[in-house]
N, C-alpha and C positions, 0 to 999 in steps of 0.2 A: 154484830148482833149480841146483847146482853140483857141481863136484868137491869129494869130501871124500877129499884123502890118507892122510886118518887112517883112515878107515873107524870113526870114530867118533861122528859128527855122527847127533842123532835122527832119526828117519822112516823113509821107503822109500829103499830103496837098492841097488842091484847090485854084485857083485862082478867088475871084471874084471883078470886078471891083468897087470903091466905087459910084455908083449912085444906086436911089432907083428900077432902070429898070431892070439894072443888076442884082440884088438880085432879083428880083421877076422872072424874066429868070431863072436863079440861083434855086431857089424854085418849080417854076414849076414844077408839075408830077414828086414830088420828084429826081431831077436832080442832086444836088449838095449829096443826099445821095447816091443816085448810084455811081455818079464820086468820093466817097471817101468807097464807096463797106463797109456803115456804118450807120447803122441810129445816124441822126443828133439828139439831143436831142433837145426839146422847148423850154430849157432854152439857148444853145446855140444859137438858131436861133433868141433868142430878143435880146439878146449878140450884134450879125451881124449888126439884125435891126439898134440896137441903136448907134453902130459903125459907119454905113453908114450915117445916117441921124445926128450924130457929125460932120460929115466930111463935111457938107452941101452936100451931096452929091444930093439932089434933083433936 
């Protein structure tokens, strides 16, 4: 399980926008682990963080 920037990588996957809003929607009342029927690990979700907020996403 990882980030794919491309949104191209086979399998299951979630879409979530790069702004810090979105993620936090995203996170919400565990949302993105349901919509991928997995619990997300912590190290992945700083993974996201850290992704998004590269992205200037703020």
């Amino acid at each position: 399980m990882g980030l794919d920037p491309t949104g191209r990588a086979p399998g299951r996957g979630a879409y979530v926008c790069r702004s810090e809003e979105c993620l936090k929607k995203a996170l919400k009342g565990s949302r993105l682990s349901r919509a991928l029927r997995v619990n997300v690990p912590e190290a992945l979700l700083e993974e996201l963080r850290q992704a998004v907020q590269a992205s200037g996403g703020g």
